[in-house]
Backbone as CSV, one residue per row, in Angstrom:
resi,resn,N_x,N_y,N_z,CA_x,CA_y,CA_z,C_x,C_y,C_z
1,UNK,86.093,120.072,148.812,85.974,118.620,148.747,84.868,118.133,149.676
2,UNK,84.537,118.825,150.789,83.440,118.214,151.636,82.396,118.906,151.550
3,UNK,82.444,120.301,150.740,80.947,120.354,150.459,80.732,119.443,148.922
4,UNK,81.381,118.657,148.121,81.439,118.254,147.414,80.777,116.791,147.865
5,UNK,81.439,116.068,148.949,80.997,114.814,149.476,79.261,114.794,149.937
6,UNK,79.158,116.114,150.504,78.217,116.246,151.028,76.734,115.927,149.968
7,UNK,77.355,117.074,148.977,76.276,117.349,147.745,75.887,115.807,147.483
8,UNK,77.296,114.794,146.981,76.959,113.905,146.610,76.012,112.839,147.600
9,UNK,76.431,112.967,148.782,75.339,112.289,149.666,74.269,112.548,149.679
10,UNK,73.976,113.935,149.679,72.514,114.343,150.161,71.695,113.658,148.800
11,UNK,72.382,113.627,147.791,71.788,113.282,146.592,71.239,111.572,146.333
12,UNK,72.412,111.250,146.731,72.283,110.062,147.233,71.084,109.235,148.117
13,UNK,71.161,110.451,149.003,70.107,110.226,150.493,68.411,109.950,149.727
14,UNK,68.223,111.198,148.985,67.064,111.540,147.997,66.749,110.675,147.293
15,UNK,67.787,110.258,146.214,67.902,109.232,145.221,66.886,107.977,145.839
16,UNK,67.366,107.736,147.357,67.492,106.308,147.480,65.839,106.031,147.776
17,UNK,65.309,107.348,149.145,64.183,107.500,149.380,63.507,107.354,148.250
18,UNK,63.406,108.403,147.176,62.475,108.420,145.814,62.897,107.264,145.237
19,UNK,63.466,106.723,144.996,63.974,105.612,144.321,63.063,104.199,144.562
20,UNK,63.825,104.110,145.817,63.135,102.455,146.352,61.720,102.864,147.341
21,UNK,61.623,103.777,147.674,60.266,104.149,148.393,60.465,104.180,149.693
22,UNK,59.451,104.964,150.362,59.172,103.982,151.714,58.272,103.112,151.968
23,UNK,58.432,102.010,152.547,57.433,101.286,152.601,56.406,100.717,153.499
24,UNK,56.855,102.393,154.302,55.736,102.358,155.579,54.783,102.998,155.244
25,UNK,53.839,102.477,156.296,52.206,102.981,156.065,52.073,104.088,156.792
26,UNK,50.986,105.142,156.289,51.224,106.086,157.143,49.330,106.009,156.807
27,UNK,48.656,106.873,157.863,47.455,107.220,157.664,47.162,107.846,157.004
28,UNK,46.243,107.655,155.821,45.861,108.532,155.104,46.795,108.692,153.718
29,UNK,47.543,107.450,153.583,48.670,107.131,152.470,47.884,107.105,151.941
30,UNK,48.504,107.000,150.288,48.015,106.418,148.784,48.230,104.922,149.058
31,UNK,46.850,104.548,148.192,47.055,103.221,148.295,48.295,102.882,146.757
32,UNK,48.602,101.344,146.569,49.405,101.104,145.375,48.815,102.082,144.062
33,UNK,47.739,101.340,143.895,47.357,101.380,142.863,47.320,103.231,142.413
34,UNK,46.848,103.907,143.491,46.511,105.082,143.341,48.270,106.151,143.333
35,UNK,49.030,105.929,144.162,50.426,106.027,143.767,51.050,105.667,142.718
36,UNK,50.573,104.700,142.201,51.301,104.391,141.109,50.574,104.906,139.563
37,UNK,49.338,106.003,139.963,48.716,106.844,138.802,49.042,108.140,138.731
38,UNK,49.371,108.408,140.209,50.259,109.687,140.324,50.931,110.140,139.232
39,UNK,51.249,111.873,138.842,52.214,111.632,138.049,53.520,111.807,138.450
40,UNK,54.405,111.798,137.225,55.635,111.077,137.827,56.761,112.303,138.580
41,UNK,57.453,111.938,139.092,58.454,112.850,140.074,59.038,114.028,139.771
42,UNK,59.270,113.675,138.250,59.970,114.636,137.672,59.638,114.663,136.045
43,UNK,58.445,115.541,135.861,57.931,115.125,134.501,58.679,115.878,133.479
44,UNK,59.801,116.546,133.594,61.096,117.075,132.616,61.952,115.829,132.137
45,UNK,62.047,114.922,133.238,62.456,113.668,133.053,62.089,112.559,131.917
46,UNK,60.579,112.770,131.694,59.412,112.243,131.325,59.824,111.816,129.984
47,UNK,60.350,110.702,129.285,60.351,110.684,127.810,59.384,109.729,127.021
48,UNK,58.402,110.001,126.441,57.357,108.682,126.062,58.357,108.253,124.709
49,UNK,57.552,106.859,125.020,58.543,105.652,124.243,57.402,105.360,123.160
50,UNK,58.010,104.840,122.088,57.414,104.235,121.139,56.758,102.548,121.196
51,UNK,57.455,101.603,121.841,57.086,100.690,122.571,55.630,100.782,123.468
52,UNK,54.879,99.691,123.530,53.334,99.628,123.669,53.735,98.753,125.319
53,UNK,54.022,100.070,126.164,54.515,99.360,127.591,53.539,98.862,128.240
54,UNK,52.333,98.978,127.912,50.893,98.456,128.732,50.946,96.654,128.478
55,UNK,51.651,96.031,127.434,51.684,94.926,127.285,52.952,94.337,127.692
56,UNK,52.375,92.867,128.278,53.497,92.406,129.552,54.491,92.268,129.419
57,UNK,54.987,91.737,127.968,56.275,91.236,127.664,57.169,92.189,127.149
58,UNK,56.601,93.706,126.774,57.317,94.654,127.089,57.995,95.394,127.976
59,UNK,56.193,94.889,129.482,56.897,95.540,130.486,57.996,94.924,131.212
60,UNK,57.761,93.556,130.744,59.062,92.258,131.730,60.159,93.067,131.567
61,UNK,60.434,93.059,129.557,61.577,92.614,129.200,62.468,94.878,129.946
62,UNK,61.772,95.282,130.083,62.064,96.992,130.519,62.408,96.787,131.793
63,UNK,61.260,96.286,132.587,61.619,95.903,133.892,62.558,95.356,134.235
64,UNK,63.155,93.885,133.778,64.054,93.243,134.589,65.126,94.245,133.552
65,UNK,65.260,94.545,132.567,66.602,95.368,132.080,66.672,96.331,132.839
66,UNK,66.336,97.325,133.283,65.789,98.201,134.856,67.177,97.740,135.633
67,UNK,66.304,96.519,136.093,67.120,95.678,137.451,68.223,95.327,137.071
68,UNK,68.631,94.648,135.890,70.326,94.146,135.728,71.065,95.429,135.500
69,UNK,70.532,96.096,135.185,71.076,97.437,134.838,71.664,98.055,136.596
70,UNK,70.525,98.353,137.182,71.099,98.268,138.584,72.089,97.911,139.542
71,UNK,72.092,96.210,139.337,73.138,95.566,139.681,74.099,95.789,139.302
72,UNK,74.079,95.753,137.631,75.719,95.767,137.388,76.318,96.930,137.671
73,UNK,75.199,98.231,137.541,75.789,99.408,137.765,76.467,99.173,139.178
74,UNK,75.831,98.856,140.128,76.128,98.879,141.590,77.170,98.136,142.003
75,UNK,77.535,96.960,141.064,78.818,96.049,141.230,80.169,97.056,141.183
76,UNK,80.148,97.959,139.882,80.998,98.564,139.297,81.004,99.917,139.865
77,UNK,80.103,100.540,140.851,80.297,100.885,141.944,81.591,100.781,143.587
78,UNK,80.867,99.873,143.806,81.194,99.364,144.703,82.559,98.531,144.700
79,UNK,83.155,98.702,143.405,84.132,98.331,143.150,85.364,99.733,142.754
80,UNK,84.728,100.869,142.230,85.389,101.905,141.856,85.074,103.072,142.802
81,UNK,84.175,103.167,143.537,83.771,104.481,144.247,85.248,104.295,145.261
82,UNK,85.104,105.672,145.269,86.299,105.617,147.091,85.328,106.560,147.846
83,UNK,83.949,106.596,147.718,83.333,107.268,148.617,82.410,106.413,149.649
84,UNK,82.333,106.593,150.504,81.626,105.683,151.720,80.339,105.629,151.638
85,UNK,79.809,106.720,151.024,77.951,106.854,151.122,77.643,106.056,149.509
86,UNK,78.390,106.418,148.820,78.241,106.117,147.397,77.833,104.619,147.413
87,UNK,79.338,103.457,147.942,79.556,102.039,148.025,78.022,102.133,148.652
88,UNK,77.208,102.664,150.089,76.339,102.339,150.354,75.154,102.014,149.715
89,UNK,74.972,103.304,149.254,74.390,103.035,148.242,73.970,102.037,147.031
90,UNK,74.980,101.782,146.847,75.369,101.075,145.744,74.996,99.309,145.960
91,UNK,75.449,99.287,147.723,74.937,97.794,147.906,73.670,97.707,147.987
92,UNK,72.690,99.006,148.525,70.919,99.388,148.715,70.666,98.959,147.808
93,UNK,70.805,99.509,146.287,70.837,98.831,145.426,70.967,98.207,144.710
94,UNK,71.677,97.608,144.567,72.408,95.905,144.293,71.422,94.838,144.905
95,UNK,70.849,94.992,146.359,70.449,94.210,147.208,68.916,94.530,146.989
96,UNK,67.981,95.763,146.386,67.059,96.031,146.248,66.078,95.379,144.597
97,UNK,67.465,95.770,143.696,66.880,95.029,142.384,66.560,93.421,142.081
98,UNK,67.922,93.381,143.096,67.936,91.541,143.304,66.727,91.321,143.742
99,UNK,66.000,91.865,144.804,64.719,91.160,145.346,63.364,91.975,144.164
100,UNK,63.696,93.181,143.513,62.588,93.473,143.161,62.723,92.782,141.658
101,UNK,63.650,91.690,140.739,63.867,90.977,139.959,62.843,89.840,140.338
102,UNK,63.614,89.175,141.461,63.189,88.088,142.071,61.558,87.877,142.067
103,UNK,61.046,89.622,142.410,59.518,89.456,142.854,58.923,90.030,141.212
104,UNK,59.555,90.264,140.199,58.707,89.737,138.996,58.651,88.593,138.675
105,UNK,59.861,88.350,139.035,59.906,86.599,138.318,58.799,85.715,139.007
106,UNK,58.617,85.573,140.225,57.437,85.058,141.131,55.893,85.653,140.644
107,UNK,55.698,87.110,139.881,54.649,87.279,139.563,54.681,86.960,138.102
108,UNK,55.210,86.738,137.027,55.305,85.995,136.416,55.150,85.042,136.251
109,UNK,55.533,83.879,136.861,54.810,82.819,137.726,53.637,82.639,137.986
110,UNK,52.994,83.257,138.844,52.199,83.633,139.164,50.960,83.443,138.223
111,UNK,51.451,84.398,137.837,50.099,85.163,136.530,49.823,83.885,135.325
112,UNK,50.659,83.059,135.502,50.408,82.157,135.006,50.555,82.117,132.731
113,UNK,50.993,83.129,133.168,51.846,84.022,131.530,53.055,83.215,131.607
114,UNK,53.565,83.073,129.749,54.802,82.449,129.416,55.536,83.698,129.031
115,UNK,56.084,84.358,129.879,57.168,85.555,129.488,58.821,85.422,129.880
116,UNK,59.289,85.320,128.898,60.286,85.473,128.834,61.131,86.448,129.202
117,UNK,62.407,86.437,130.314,62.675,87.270,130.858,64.574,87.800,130.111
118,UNK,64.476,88.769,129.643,66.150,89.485,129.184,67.371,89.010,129.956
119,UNK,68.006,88.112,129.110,69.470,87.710,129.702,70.360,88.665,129.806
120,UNK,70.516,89.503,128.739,71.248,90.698,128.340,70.922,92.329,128.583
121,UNK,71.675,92.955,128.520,71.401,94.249,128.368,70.235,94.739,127.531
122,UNK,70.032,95.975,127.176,69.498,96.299,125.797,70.847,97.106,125.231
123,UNK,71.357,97.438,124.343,72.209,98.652,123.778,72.205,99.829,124.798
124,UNK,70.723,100.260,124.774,71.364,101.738,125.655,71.616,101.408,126.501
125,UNK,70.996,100.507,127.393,71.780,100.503,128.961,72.721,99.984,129.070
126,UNK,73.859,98.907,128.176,74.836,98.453,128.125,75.836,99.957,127.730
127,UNK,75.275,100.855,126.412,76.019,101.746,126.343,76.303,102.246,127.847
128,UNK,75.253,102.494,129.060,75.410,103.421,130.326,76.741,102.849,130.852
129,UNK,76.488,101.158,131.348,77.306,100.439,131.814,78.556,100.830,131.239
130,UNK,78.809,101.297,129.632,80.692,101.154,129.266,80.813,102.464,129.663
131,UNK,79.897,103.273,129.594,80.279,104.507,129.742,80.868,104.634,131.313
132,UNK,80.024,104.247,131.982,80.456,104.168,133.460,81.809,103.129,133.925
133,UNK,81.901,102.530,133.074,83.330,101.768,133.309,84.344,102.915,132.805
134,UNK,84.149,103.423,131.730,85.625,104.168,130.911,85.280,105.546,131.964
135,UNK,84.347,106.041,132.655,84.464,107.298,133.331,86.075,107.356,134.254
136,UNK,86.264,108.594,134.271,87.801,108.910,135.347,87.273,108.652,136.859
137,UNK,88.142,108.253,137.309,88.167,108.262,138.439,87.514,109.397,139.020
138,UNK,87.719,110.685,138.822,87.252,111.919,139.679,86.028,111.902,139.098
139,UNK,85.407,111.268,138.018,84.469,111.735,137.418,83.308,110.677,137.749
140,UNK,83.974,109.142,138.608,82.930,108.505,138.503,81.528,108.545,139.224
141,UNK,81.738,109.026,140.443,80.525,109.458,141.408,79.217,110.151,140.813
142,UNK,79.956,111.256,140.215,78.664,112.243,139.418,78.161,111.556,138.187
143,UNK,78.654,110.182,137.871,78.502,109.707,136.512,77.230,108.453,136.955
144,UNK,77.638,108.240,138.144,77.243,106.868,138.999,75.882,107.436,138.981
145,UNK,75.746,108.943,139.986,74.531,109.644,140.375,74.157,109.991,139.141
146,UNK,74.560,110.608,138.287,73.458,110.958,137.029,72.889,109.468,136.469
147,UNK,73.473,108.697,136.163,72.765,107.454,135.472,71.824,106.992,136.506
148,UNK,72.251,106.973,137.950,71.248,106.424,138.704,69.312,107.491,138.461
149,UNK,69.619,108.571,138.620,68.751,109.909,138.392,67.669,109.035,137.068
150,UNK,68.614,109.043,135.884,67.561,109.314,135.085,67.177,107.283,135.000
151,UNK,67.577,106.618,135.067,67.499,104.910,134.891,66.418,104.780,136.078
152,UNK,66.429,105.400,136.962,65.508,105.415,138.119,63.951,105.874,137.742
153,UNK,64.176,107.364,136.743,62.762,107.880,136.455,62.635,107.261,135.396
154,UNK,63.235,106.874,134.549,62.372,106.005,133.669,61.675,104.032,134.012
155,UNK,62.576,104.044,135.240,62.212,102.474,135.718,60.166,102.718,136.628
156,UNK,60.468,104.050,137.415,59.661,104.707,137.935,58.194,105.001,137.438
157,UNK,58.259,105.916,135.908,57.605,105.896,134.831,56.931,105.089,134.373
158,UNK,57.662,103.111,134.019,57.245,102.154,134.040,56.733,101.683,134.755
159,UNK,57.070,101.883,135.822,55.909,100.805,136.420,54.700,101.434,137.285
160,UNK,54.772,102.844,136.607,53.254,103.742,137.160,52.710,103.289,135.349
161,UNK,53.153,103.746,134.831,52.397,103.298,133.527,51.976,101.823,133.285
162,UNK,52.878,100.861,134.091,52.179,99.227,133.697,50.952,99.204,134.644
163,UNK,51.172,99.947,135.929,50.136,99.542,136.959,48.889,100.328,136.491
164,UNK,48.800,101.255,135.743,47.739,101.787,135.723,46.590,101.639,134.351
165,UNK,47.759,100.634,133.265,47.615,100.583,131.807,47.566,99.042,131.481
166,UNK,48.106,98.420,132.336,48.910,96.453,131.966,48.018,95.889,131.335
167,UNK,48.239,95.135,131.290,47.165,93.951,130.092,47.162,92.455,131.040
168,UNK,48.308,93.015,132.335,47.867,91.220,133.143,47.879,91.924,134.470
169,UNK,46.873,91.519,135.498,46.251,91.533,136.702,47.325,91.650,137.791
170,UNK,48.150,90.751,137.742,48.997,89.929,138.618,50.372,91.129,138.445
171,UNK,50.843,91.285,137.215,51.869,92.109,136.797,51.779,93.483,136.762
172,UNK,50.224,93.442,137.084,49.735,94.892,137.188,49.724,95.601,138.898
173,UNK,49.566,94.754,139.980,49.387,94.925,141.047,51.232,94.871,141.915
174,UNK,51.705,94.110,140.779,53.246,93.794,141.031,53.649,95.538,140.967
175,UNK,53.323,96.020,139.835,54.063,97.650,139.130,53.400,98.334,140.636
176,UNK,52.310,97.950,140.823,51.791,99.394,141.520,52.248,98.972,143.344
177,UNK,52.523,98.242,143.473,53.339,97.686,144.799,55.057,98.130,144.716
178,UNK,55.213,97.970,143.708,57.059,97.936,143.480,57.055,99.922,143.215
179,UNK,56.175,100.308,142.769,56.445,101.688,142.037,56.652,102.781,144.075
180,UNK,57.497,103.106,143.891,57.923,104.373,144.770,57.124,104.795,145.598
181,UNK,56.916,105.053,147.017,56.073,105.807,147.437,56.171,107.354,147.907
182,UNK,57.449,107.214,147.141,58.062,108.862,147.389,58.302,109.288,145.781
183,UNK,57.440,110.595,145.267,57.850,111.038,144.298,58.610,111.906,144.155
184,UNK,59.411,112.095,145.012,60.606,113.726,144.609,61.574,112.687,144.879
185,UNK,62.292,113.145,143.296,63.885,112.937,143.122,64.776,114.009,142.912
């Protein structure tokens, strides 16, 4: 059971780094733009989409589904985990999408584009969400961490592909600021 807790933390620990980044400067860093051409963390992960993600209102409507996807996952977390690192987690991110939502919506704004932003799910990620509600109890942690894994490299994916491909300036500098500065997941 506690090399079990453990696994799940350390995973966790990883997740969160590759995930949300760091967002310190170090000498001799990648700048945004150039991090965010990198390729991606885990290119087994890698699934190309049929969708034309270089254009904005594709990348909004991916992006903020990304982020609600996050939240709700992290609500339903933090409501079902009985693990201590997990709930942590779970508020990192809860509290991370909220602001990285927030800071499309402001570049949106911004950019001076009429894009419309997703009230709803899409299907698959609503499918993740029921799935992660009906998971067992013993089963929900590893269910929590796998959806986080792959919803992460494909949020990841996006926004190295908008920053390096976009069709708006503003939404383009947004992807390559928001995109990870840690690529191992």
């Amino acid at each position: 059971m506690t090399r079990k807790i453990l696994i799940v933390g350390a995973a966790f620990a990883a997740l969160s780094l590759a995930a949300c980044g760091d967002k310190t400067e170090t000498k001799g860093a990648a700048t945004p733009s150039e991090q965010a051409a990198t390729p991606d963390a885990n290119p087994a992960a890698t699934v190309p989409t049929m969708a034309d993600e270089s254009k904005a209102p594709d990348f909004v409507a991916k992006a903020v589904a990304n982020d609600m996807y996050e939240i709700e996952a992290a609500k339903i977390a933090l409501k079902r985990s009985t693990n201590a690192e997990v709930k942590a987690f779970a508020k990192m991110m809860a509290d991370g999408h909220t602001l990285t939502m927030e800071g499309l919506k402001a570049a949106i704004a911004a950019s001076g584009q009429t894009l419309t932003t997703p009230t709803m799910l899409p299907s698959d990620l609503q499918d993740k969400i029921d799935d992660l509600n009906k998971s067992s109890d013993k089963d929900f942690d590893k269910t929590y961490a796998d959806d986080q894994v792959d919803v992460h490299q494909a949020a990841l994916n996006l926004l190295q592909r908008y920053a390096q491909d976009g069709d708006v300036a503003t939404l383009k500098i947004f992807a390559a600021d928001t995109a990870p500065r840690s690529r191992n997941i």
